[in-house]
N, C-alpha and C positions, 0 to 999 in steps of 0.2 A: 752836565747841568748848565743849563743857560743863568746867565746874571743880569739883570734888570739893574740898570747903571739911573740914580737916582742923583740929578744934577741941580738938586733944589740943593741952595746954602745949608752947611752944618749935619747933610747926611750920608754921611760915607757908607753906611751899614748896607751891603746888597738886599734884595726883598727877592722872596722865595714864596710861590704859586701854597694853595694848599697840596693841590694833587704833586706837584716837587718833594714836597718836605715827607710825604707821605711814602712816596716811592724812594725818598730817598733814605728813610727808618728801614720801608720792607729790603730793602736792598742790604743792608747794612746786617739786617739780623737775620738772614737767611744766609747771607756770604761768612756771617760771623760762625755761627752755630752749626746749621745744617740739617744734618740726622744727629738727635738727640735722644737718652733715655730719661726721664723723668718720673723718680720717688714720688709719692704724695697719697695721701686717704681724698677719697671722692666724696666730691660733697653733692650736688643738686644737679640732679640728672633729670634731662628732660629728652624722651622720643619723640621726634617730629612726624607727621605724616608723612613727609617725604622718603620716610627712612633713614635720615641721619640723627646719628645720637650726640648730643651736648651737655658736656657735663663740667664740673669744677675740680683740679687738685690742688688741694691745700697743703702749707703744713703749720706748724704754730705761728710763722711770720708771714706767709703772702700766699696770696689764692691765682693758679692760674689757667684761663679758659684752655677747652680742648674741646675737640670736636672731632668724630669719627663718620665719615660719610659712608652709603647707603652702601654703595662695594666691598668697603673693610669692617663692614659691621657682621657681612656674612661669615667670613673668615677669621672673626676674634676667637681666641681660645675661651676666654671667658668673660661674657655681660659685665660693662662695670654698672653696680650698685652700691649707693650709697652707705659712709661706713668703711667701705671695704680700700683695704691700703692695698695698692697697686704699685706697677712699673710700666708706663704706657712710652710706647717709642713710636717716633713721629720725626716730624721737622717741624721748627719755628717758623710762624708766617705772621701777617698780621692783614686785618681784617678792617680794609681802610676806607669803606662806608660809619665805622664808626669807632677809628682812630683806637685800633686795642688791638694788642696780639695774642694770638693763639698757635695750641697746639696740635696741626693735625696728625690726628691719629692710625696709625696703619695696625699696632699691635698693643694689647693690654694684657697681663701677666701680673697672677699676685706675686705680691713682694713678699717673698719667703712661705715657707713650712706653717709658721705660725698663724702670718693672716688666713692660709686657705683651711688650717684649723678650725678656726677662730669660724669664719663664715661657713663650716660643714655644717661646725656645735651646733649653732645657730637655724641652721637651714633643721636639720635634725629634728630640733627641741619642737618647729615651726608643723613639720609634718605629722611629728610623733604626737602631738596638742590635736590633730584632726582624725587620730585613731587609726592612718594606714598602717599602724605598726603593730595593732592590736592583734593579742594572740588567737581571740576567738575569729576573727578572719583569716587565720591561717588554712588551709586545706588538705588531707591524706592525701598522700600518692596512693595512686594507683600501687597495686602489689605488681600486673605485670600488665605495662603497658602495651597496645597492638601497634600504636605509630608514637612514634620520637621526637619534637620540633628542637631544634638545637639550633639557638641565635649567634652568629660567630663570627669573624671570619674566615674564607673559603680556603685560604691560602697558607695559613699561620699553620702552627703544629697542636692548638689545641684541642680542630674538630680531626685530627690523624689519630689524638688520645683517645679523644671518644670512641670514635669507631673501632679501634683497637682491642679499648675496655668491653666495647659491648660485642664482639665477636667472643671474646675469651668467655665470658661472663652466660651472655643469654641474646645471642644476636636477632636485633630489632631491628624492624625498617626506619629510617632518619630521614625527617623533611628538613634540609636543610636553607635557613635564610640567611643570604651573606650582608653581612653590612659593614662599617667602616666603624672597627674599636678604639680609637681614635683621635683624634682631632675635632675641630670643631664641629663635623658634620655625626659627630659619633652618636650623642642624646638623641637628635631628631632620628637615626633611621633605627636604634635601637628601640624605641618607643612605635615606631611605626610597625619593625617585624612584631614586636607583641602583641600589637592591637590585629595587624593583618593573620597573622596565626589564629589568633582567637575568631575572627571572622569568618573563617573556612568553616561550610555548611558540611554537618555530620551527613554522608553518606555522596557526597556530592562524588564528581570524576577525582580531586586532590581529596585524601582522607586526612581528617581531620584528628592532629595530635593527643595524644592523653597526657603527656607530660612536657612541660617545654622544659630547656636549658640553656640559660644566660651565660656565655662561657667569653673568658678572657685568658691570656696566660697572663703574671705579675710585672709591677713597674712601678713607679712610681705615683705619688699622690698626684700629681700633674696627669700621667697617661692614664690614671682610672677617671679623671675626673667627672668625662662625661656619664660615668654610671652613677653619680652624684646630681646628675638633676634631675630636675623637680619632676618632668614631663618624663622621664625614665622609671622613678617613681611614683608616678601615677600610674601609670600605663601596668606597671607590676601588679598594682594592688588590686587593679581595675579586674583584670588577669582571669577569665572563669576557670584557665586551664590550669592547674596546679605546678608552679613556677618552683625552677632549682636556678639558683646563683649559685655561680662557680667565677666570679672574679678576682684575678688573681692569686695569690697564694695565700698559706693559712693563715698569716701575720695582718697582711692588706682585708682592710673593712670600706665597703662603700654603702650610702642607700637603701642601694639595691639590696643590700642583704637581710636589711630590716624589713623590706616590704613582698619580700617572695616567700613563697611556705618552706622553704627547706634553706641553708647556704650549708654550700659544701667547698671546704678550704682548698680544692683544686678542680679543675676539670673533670679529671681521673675520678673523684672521688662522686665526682655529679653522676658520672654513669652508672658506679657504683651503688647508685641511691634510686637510680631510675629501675631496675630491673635487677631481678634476684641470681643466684649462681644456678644455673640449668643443673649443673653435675648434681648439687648439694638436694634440690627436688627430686632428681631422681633418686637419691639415694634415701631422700625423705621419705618416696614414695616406696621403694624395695625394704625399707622398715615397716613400714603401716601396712604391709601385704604379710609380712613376713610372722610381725604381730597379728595378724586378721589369723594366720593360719593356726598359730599357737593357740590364740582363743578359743577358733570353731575343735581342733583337737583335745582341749584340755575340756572342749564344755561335752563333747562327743563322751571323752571317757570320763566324767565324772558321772553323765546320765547312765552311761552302760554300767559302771558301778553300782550307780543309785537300782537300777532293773533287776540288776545279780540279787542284789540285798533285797527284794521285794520280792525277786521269786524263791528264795527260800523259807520263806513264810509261805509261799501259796503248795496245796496238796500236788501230789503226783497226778499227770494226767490217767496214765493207768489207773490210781486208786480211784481218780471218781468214775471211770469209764465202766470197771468191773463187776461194781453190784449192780449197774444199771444192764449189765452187760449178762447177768445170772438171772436179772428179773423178766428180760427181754427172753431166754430162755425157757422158763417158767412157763410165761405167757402164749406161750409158742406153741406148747406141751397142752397146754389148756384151751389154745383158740380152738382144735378140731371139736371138741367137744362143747364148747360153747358156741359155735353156729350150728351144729346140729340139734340141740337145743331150742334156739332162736328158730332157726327153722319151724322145727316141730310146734311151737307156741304161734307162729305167725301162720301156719296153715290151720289150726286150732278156731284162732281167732280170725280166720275169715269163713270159716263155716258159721259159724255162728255171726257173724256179721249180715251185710242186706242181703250176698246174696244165699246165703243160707235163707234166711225169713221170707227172702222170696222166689226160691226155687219152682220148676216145674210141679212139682209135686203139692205143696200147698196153693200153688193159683187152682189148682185142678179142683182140690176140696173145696177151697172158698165159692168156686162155681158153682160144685154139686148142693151146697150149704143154700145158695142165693136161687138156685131150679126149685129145692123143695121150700123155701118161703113161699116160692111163684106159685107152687103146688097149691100150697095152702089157700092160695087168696083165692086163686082164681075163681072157686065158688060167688065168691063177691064182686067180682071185678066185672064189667060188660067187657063182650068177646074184641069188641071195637077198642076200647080203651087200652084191654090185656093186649093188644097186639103192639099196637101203639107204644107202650110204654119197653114191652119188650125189644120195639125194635131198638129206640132209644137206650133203655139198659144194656144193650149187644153194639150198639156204637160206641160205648161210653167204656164197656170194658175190651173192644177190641182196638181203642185208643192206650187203654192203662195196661192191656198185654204189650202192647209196639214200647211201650216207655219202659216196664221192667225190664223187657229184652232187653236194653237197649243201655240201660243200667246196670244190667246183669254183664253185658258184653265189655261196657266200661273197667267195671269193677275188675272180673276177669283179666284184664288186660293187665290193668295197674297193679296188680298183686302181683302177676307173671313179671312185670318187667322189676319189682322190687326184687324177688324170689331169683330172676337171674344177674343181677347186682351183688345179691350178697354172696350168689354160687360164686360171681368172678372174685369176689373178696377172700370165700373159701381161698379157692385154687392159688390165689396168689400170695397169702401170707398163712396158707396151711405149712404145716412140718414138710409134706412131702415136694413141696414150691420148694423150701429152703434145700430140704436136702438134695434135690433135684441141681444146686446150684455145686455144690461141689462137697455140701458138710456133711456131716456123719456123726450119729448118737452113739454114744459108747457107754454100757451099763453093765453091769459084774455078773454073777453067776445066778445073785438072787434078782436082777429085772432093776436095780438101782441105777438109776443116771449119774454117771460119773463125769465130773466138772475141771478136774484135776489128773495134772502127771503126775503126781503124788500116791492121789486114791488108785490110779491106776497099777501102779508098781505094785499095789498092799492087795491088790484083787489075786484072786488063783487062777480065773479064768474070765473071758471080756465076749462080751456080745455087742458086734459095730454093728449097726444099721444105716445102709448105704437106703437110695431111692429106689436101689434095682431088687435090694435085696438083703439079708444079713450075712454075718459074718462070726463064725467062731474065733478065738484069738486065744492066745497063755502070754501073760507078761513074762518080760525076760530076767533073766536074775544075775545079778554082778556080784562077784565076791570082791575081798579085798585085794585092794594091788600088791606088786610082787616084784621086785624089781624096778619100778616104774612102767611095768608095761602093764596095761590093759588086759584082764582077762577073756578067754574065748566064752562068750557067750552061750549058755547051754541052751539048743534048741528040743524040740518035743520028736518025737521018731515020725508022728504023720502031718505036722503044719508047721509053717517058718513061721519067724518073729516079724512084727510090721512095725519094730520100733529097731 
């Protein structure tokens, strides 16, 4: 330091420049102090455009400036905000445009467990007041997602859990986004892979996740911290995709845990919750088949039950087939004689029909009848006229012969073709059609139609009629058994038994 020798009478005192006395403080409290840590609650904080932050620590006796430039504002662990007790490390400088010193700042660090409490509460009470914590914005997971997004880092062991869990489990495919869980850089890329996941267009070339998972292993309230801001919290609730936290262990609470749909107290336990145990599906599934079979079985035999019991109430088929089966017999017996009948009535009644009435034989009278009327007149008639009219009367009926014929021929025809209609109806359900087929009347000695093995045994002698022909027959006679064996049969000395 230069000395300004002042050689006016009575002033021995050297004189010191300002820019001196200035340099000669900043010297003195930088060589004194150094690198310093410094206690204190933050008081009036101001961001500059520039990007340096200025701010105040107090404490109940003296308030002193700091200021943290644009470079180590990037790298603070945590924003100071007003309120909040800190421990900011720096070195002493002083700031000799306007004679004051200050603290700049490289690092800030709350001052214990309590104060970073104290400003969670706070932050907390701040979010939970704007409803991101509200339960009606929570969302289902998916039961089984098709894609995975799992926020993490690449390196650490707790996306090795994941993958692990979800191979044993129900192995999914995982989009994995690394980011730094962290340090100061940890909120901003955390916030960013959730937003960028959410981003990704459904169907696009990268398939877009059904379930994301915010995964940490455990540490301290300091290393969760960045899952504690604001922009982490946002970014969660923002979230369309159904978000699982998994920070840290089951004791550690951040945030995050408030504002995603599911927390799950470990990583392990995230995967767990993303997608169900395959084994236990299938074995759901070999239940509910196994059940399916049991029903269709037990509904099988209780209808087959239900049928037994319904056809014991219903007749024998034999019983209703058999009287319909003696009447059909009857009818059989009686058709020959009922179209020969029928016959005889329908040749009847077309004699007497038109062309009976107008047969060769009466046209010939009505002529001879209409010559002797002609007879009659012609006394009266001129020869000119009587011819005249003749010829016209001989036109007139050798028009009305061409039409009887002609009707006669008709008639003729349509009665032939009815008459061989009912011939083929004969033929084909007469007695001798059926028995022609293979069956055979069997009737006793007085010409009775026997219908029964019964009646047959109680006859003395049997008359079969085949198609070809008949047949004499003697039923066979059994006495009682004898031994258990079967008696010999007595036959007749000139015909065998056909039974």
């Amino acid at each position: 330091m230069d000395l300004i020798e002042d050689t006016r009478p009575g002033q021995n005192a050297p004189e010191f420049t300002v820019s001196e006395i200035s340099g000669a403080v900043k010297r003195v409290i930088e060589g004194e102090f150094g690198r310093v840590r410094v206690r204190g609650e933050v008081g009036r904080v101001t961001r500059h455009s520039s990007g340096h932050v200025y701010f105040d620590l107090k404490d109940s006796g003296a308030c002193l400036g700091a200021v943290a430039f644009r470079s180590a504002v990037r790298g603070l662990e945590i924003q100071p905000q007003e309120g909040m007790e800190v421990i900011a490390t720096g070195r002493l400088s002083t700031f000799q445009a306007s004679s004051k010193y200050q603290l700049i700042v490289d690092a800030v660090a709350p001052a214990g467990v309590g104060a970073l409490m104290a400003m969670l509460e706070a932050r907390r009470k701040a979010l939970e007041a704007e409803g991101l914590f509200a339960a009606e914005r929570k969302r289902k997971l998916p039961y089984l997602p098709e894609v995975i997004g799992v926020v993490t880092s690449p390196s650490g062991a707790v996306i090795r859990d994941i993958l692990h869990r979800l191979r044993e489990r129900f192995p999914r495919p995982v989009l994995l986004w690394p980011v730094t869980v962290q340090g100061p850089n940890c909120a901003a890329e955390v916030a960013a892979a959730i937003r960028g996941l959410n981003a990704i267009a459904p169907g696009g070339p990268v398939a877009r996740p059904d379930v994301l998972i915010v995964a940490r292993g455990g540490g301290s309230i300091e290393d969760l911290w960045g899952f504690n801001d604001e922009i982490v919290v946002r970014a969660a609730a923002e979230s369309r995709i159904p978000l699982i936290s998994a920070v840290g262990h089951e004791t550690d609470t951040t945030l995050i845990d408030h504002a995603a749909d599911r927390r799950a107290p470990t990583p392990t336990a995230a995967a767990e919750m993303a997608v169900p145990v395959r084994l236990e599906l299938l074995a759901g599934v070999a239940r509910f088949e196994e059940r399916r079979r049991s029903a269709i079985a037990r509904g099988v035999s209780l209808r087959a039950q239900r049928l037994r019991d319904l056809a014991r109430a219903l007749p024998r088929p034999e019983a209703l087939v058999a009287e319909r089966a003696q009447r059909l017999d009857a009818l059989a017996l009686r058709l020959p004689r009922a179209l020969a009948a029928f016959a005889r009535e329908r040749r009847l009644a077309l004699g007497r029909g038109a062309a009976g009435r107008f047969g060769p034989g009466l046209l010939a009278l009505g002529v001879a009848r209409r010559r002797q009327r002609l007879a009659r007149a012609e006394g009266g008639v001129r020869p000119e006229a009587l011819a005249a009219r003749l010829e016209r009367l001989g036109e007139r009926l050798a028009v009305r012969g061409d039409g009887l014929a002609r009707v006669e021929r008709r008639l003729t025809s349509d009665k032939r073709a009815a008459l061989d209609a009912l011939a083929r109806t004969l033929a084909t359900l007469g007695p001798q059609s059926v028995l022609a087929r293979g069956y055979a009347v069997v009737r006793d000695g007085s010409g009775t139609v026997l219908t029964g093995a019964a009646e047959a045994r109680q006859a003395t002698a049997l008359d079969i009629e085949f198609a070809d022909g008949r047949v004499a027959a003697r039923p066979e006679r059994r006495g009682p058994r004898r031994g258990g064996q079967e008696p010999e049969p007595e036959r007749g000395p000139d015909q065998g038994s056909l039974f």
